[in-house]
C-alpha positions in Angstrom: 10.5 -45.9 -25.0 11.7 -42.4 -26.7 9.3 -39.5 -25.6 9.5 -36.4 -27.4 7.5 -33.4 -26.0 7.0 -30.4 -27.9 6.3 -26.7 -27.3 6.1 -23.5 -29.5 8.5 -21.6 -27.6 10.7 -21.1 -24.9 9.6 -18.5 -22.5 11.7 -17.0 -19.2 10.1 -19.9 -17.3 10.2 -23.7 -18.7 6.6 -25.4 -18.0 6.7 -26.7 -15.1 3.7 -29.0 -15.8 5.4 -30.6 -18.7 8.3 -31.1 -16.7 6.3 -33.0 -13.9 5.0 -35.6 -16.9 8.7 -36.0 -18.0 9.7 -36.9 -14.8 6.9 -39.8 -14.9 8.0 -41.2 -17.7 11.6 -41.6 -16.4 10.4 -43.1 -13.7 9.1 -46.0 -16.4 12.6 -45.8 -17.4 11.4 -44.2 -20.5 14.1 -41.6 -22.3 12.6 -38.0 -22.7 13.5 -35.5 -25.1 12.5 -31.7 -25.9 11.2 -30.1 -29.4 10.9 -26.6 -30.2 9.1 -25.4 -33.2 10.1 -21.9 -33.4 14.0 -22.9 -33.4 15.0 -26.0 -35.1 13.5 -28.7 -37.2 11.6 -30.9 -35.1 10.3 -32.9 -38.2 13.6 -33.4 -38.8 14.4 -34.2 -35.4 11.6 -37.1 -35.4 12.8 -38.9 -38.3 16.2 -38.9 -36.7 15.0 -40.0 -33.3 11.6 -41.9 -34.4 10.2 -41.0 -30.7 7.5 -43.6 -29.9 5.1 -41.1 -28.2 5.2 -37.1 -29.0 3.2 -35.1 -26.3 2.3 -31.5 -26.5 0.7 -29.6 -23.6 -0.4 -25.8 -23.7 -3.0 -23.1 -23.5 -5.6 -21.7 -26.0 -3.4 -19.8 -28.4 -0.4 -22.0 -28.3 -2.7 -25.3 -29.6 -2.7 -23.6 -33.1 1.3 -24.3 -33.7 1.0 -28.2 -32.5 -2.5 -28.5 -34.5 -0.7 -27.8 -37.6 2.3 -29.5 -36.2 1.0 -32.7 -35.9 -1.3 -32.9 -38.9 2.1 -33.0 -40.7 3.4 -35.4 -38.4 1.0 -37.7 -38.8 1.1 -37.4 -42.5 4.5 -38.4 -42.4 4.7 -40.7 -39.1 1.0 -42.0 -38.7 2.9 -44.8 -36.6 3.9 -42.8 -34.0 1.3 -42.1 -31.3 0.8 -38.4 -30.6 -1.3 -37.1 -27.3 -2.1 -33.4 -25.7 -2.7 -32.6 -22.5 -3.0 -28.8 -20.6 -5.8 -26.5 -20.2 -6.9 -26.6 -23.9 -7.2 -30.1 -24.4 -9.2 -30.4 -21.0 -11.6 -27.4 -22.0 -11.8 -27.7 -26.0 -11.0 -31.6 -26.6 -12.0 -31.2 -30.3 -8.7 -30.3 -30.9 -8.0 -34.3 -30.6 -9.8 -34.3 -34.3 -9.0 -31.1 -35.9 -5.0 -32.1 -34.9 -5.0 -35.5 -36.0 -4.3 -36.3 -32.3 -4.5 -40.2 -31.1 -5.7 -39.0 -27.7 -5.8 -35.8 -25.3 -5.1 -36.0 -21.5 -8.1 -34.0 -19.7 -7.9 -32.7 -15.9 -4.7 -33.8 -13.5 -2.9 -36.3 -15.9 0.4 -37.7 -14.0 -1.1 -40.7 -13.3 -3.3 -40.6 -16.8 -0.2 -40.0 -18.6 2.0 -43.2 -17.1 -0.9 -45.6 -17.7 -1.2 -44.6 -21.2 2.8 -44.9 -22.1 2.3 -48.4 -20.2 -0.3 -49.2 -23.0 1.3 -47.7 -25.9 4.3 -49.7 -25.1 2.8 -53.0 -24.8 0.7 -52.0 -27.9 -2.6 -52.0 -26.4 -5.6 -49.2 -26.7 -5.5 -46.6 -24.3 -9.2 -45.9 -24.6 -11.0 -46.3 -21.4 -8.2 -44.9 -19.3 -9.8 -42.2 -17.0 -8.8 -38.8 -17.5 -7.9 -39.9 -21.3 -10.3 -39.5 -24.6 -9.7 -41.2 -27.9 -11.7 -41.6 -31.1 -13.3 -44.5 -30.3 -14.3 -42.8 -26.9 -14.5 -39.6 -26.8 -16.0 -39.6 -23.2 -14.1 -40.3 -20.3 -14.4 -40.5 -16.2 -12.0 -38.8 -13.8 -9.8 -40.4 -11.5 -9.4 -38.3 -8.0 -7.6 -35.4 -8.0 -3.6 -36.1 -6.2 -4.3 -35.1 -2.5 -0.7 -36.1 -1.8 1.7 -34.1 -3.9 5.0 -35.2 -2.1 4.4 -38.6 -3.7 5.1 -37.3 -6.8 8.9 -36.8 -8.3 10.5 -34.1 -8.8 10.0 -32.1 -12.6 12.4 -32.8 -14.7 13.9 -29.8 -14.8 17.2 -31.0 -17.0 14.2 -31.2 -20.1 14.5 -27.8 -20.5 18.0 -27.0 -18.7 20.2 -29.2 -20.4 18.4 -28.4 -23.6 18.2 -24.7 -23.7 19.3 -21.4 -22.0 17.2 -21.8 -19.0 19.4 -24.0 -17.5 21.6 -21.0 -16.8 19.1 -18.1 -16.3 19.3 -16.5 -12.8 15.6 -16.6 -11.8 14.0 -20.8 -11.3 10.4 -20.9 -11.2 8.5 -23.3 -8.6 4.9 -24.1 -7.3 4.4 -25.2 -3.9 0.7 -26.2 -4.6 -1.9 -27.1 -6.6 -5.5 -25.3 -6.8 -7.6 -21.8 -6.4 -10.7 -21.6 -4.5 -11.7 -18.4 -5.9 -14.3 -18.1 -8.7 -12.8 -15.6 -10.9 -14.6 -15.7 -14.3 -11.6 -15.3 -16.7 -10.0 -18.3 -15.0 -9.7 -22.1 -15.7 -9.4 -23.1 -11.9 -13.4 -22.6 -11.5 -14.6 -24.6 -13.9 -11.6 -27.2 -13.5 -12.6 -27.3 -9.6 -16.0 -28.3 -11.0 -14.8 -30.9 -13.0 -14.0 -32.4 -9.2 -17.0 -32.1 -7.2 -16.7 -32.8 -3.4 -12.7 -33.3 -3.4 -10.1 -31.0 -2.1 -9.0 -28.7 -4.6 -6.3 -26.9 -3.1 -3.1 -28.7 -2.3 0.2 -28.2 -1.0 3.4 -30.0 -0.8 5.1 -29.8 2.7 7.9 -27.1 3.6 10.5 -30.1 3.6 9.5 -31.2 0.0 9.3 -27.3 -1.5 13.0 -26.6 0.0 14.4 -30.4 -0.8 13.0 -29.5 -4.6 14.8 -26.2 -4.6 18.2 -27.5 -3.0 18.0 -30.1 -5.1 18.0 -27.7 -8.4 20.2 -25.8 -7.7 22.8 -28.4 -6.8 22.8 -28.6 -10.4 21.8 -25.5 -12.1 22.8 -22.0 -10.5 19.8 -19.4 -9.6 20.0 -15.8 -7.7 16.0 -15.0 -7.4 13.1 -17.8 -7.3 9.7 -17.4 -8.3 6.8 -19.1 -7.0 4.1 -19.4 -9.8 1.0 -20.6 -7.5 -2.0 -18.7 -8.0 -1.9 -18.0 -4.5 1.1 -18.9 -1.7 -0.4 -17.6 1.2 -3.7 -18.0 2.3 -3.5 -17.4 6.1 -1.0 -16.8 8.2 -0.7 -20.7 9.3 1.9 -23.2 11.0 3.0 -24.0 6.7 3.4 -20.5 6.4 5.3 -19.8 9.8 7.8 -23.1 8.7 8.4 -22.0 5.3 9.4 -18.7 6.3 11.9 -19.7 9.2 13.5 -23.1 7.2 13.4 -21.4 3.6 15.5 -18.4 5.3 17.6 -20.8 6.5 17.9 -23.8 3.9 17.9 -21.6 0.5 18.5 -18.1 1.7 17.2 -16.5 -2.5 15.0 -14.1 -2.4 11.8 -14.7 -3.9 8.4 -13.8 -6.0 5.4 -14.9 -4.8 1.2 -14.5 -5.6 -1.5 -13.3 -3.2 -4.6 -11.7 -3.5 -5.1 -8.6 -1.7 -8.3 -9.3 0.7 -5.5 -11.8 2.2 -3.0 -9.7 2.7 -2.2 -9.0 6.7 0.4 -7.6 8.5 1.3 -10.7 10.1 1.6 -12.1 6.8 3.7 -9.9 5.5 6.0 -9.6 7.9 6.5 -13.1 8.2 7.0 -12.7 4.0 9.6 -10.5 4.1 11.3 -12.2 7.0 11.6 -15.2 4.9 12.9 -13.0 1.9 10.5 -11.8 -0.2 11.0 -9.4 -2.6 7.9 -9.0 -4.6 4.2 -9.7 -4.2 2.3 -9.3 -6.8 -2.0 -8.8 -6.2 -4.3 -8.4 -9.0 -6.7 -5.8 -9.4 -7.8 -6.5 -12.7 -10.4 -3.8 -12.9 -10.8 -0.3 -10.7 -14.5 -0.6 -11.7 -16.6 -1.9 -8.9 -19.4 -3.2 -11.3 -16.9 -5.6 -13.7 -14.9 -6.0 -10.6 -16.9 -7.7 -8.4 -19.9 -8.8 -10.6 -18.6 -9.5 -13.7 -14.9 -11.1 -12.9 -16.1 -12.5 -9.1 -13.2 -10.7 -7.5 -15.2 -10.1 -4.2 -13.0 -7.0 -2.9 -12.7 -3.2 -2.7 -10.6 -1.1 -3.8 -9.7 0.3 -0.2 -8.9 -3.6 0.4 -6.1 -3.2 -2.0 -5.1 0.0 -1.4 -4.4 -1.0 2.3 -2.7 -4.4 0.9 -0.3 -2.4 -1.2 0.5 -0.2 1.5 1.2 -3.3 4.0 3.8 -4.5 1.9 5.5 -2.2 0.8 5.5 -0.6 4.1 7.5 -4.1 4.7 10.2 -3.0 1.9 8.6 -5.2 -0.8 8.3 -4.7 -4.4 4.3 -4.5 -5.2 3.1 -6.1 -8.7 -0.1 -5.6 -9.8 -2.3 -5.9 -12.9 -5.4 -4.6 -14.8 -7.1 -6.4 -17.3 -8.1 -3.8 -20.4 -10.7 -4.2 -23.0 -12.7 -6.8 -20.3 -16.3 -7.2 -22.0 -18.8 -4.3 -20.6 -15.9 -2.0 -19.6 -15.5 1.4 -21.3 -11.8 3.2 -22.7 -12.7 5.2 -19.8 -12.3 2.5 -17.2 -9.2 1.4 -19.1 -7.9 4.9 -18.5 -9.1 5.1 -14.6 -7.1 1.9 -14.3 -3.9 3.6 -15.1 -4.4 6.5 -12.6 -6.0 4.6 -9.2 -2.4 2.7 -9.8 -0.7 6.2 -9.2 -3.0 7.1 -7.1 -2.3 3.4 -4.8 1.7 4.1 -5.4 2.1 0.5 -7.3 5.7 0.6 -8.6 5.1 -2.2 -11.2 1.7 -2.0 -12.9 1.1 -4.5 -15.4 -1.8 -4.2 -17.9 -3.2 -7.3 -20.0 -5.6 -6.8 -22.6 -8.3 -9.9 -22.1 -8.5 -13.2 -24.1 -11.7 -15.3 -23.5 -10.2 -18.4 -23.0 -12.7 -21.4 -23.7 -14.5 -23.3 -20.8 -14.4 -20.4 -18.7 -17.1 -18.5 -17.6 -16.4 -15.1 -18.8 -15.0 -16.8 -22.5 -18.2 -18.6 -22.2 -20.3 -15.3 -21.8 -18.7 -13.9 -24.8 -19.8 -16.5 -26.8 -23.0 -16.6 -26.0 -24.0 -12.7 -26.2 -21.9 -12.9 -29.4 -19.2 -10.7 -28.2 -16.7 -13.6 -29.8 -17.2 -15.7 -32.8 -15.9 -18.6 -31.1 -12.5 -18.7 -32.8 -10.4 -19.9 -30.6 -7.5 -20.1 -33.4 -7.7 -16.2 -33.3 -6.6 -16.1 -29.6 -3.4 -14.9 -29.2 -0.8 -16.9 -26.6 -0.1 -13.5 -24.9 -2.3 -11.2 -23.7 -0.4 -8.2 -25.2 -2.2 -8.8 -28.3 -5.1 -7.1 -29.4 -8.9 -7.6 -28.3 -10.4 -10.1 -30.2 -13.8 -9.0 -28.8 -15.9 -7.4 -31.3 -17.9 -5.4 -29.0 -14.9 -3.1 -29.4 -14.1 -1.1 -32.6 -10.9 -0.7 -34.0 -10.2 2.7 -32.4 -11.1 1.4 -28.6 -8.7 -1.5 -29.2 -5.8 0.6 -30.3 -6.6 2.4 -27.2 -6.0 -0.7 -25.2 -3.0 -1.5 -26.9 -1.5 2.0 -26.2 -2.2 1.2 -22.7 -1.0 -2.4 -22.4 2.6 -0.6 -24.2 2.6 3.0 -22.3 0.1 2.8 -18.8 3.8 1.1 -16.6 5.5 3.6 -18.2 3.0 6.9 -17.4 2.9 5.0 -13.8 6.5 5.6 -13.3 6.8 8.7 -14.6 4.1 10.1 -12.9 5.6 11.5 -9.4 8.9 12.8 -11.3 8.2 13.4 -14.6 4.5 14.2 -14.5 4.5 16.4 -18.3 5.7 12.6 -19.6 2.6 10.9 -17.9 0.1 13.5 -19.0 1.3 13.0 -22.6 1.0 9.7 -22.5 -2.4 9.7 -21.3 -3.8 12.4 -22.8 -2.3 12.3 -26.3 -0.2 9.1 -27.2 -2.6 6.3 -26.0 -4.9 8.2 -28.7 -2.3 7.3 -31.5 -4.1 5.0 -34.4 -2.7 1.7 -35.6 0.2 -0.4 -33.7 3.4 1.3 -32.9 6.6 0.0 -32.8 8.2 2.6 -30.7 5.6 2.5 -28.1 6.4 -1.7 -28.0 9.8 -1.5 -27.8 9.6 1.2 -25.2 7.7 -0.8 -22.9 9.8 -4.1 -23.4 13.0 -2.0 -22.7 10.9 0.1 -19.9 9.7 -3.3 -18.0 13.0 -4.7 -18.5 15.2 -1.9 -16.3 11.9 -1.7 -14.3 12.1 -5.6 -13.5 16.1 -6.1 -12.9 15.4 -2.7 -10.7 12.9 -3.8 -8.3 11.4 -7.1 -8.9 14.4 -9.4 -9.3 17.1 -7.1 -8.3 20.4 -8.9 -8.6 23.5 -8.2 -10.4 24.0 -9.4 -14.3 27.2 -9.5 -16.2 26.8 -7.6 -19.0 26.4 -10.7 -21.0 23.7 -11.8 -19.5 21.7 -8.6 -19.8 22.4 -8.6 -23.1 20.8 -12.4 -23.3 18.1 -11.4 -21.5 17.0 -8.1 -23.0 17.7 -9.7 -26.6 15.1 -12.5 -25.9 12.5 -10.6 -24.1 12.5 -8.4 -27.5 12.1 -11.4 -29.3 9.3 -12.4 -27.5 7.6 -9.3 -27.3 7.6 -9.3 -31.1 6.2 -12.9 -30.8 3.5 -11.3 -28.7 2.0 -8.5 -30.6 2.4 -10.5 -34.1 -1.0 -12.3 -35.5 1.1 -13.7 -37.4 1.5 -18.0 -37.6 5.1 -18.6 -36.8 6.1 -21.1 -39.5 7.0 -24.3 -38.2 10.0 -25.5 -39.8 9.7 -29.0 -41.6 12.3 -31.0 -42.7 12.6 -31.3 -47.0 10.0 -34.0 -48.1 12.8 -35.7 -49.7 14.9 -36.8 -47.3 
């Protein structure tokens, strides 16, 4: 069969979770292919190819572009079968009706996923698949969570590498497990844990299979930095930690990105980090309030705790990454503001700082429905979180605030130990500016950029590439502070 998957957009980093479903589709022998709406006809591109199965997968924000998507599909090709998988689906399966979908893939779907092609191709009803709802059942069990993940193939990475620039960017993304046991409120991985009660949640793929997977990459497709995207790499200092940082040292020899928290972080740990070749670590804050953080977002550590983990590594020679979420319901413009200056005050080189989105099935999105911070909207959520609050426990004037900050706090970070007047402007005048500011966006996209190339993923560009690079992360930084519906390019009704 002919599978066509579909996403808005391509980012700096090609999903790998879509990838992983493409590569169980080859393994049917099936023939997968890629659509993206914001650059070329993918109407058009499904009457060419009349794909048996089109598959979507994506977060709250981005299910708006493949809702409207495939209710013109389907007015065009009701024969084809169209299904979504990701954290929406899971979390806010009405989408299956509002999209026109024939079914939605909830939880871990690998496994979900190749039973329902096997269906689809003999003709048959996938309803009563676990992990799979459908009109007629809307309702479905769970099958167990994958415990082992080196049974699985490799992604196909050659989805998105043959079929757009990523193929050729410097930086490849991997995950080397699956699964958070932390509690965070703004998260998915609580409730999805709970979705799986009494199984092992947190999973990892052996040292041998995360090297063989990124040997085996770049056999094909050249790379100068990788970047680990688990929620968390290192736990502990334990024997898979101790193996990955002698062999990967060895065997691959990049340096590397990689996500901790900071009430893990040890001196053992980090040596054994930097040993292996890390680069960058980057720990969330989230909040410098002690309240919100602990109570409200579940984050369970002080702000000495991160302080010291800051220090630690970068005491080791590695870049520190961190992040503060603004405009978090119960929080003040004042804590918004505090955020900017404990990150000078903690010497964070790279401060990042999100403005929040209450995400649907999660605790904290939850609680803003219910105390009718949010209307329950989820069309209205952005796919980035350098958009505005969509919290209206915030007026207009707060929320430019935040969006002041999200543009100008890295940059009154950096400024502040050499250029101190710049910082104080920043935070005493600009971040007071009304209404959304241009200058202030493109500063920080061309800010983070030299910030980025300078001491998170410092390698050497040709000038061509920097140009590529900077060109797209423009591009997408427009994307990102737009409300405005891409428009989704259809082929002439005609034809």
């Amino acid at each position: 069969m002919d599978v066509l998957f579909v996403v808005e957009d391509v980012r700096h980093h090609s999903p790998i979770g879509m990838m992983q479903v493409s590569a169980i589709a080859k393994q049917r022998g099936d023939q997968t292919h890629l659509g993206v709406l914001s650059r070329e006809d993918v109407l058009n591109k499904i009457d060419k190819l009349k794909p048996n199965v089109v598959a979507y997968g994506g977060s709250t924000g981005e299910h708006k572009f493949y809702e409207r998507f495939n209710s013109k599909l389907k007015q065009r090709h009701p024969e084809i079968f169209t299904v979504m998988g990701g954290t929406h689906a899971t979390f806010f399966p009405e989408i299956m009706k509002d999209a026109k979908l024939d079914a939605v893939v909830v939880g871990e779907g690998e496994q979900a996923f190749k039973e329902l092609l096997d269906r689809v191709e003999r003709g048959e009803d996938v309803s009563g698949l676990q992990n799979v709802r459908t009109h007629s059942q809307p309702e479905t069990t769970l099958r167990p969570l994958i415990q082992d993940l080196d049974s699985l193939p490799f992604p196909d990475r050659s989805l998105f590498f043959e079929n757009t620039e990523n193929g050729q960017a410097p930086i490849k993304h991997f995950m080397a497990s699956r699964g958070c046991p932390y509690k965070c409120s703004y998260c998915f991985n609580s409730p999805f844990k709970g979705m799986y009660p009494g199984e092992k949640y947190v999973r990892r793929h052996s040292v041998g299979y995360v090297l063989e997977e990124i040997l085996d990459t770049l056999s094909d497709y050249p790379a100068e930095f990788i970047k680990f995207y688990d929620d968390v790499l290192t736990f502990r200092v334990d024997d898979w930690l101790r193996e990955f940082a002698q062999r990967y040292k060895q065997e691959v020899g990049l340096s590397f990105y990689c996500l901790t928290r900071a009430d893990l972080m040890t001196e053992e740990m980090a040596k054994l980090l930097k040993e292996a070749g890390c680069q960058t670590v980057q720990m969330a804050a989230e909040s410098t309030n002690d309240r919100i953080r602990n109570e409200l977002l579940h984050r369970n550590m002080t702000k000495e705790q991160m302080k010291k983990a800051f220090k630690i590594c970068a005491d080791k020679g590695m870049t520190v990454v961190t992040n503060y979420i603004l405009g978090l319901p119960g929080s003040t413009v004042q804590d918004d503001i505090d955020a900017v200056y404990f990150n000078i005050e903690a010497g964070v080189p790279v401060p990042e700082f999100p403005i929040f989105q209450p995400y649907p099935g999660t605790e904290l999105g939850d609680l803003c429905v219910r105390e009718g911070w949010f209307d329950g909207d989820f069309d209205s959520i952005h796919t980035s979180y350098n958009n505005r609050s969509p919290l209206n426990c915030f007026n207009e004037e707060e929320k430019d605030i935040h969006a002041n900050i999200n543009r100008l706090g890295q940059i009154a970070t950096t400024c502040a130990r050499d250029h101190p007047s710049i910082t104080n402007l920043i935070m005493n005048h600009l971040i007071h500016q009304r209404g959304e500011n241009e200058a202030f966006a493109r500063a920080y996209t061309e800010h983070k950029w030299e910030l980025y190339n300078r001491l998170v993923y410092p390698f050497k560009h040709s000038e061509e590439t920097k140009q590529e690079m900077l060109g797209k992360s423009l591009r997408l930084g427009v994307s990102d502070r737009t409300d405005e519906v891409k428009p989704i390019p259809q082929a002439d009704s005609t034809t």
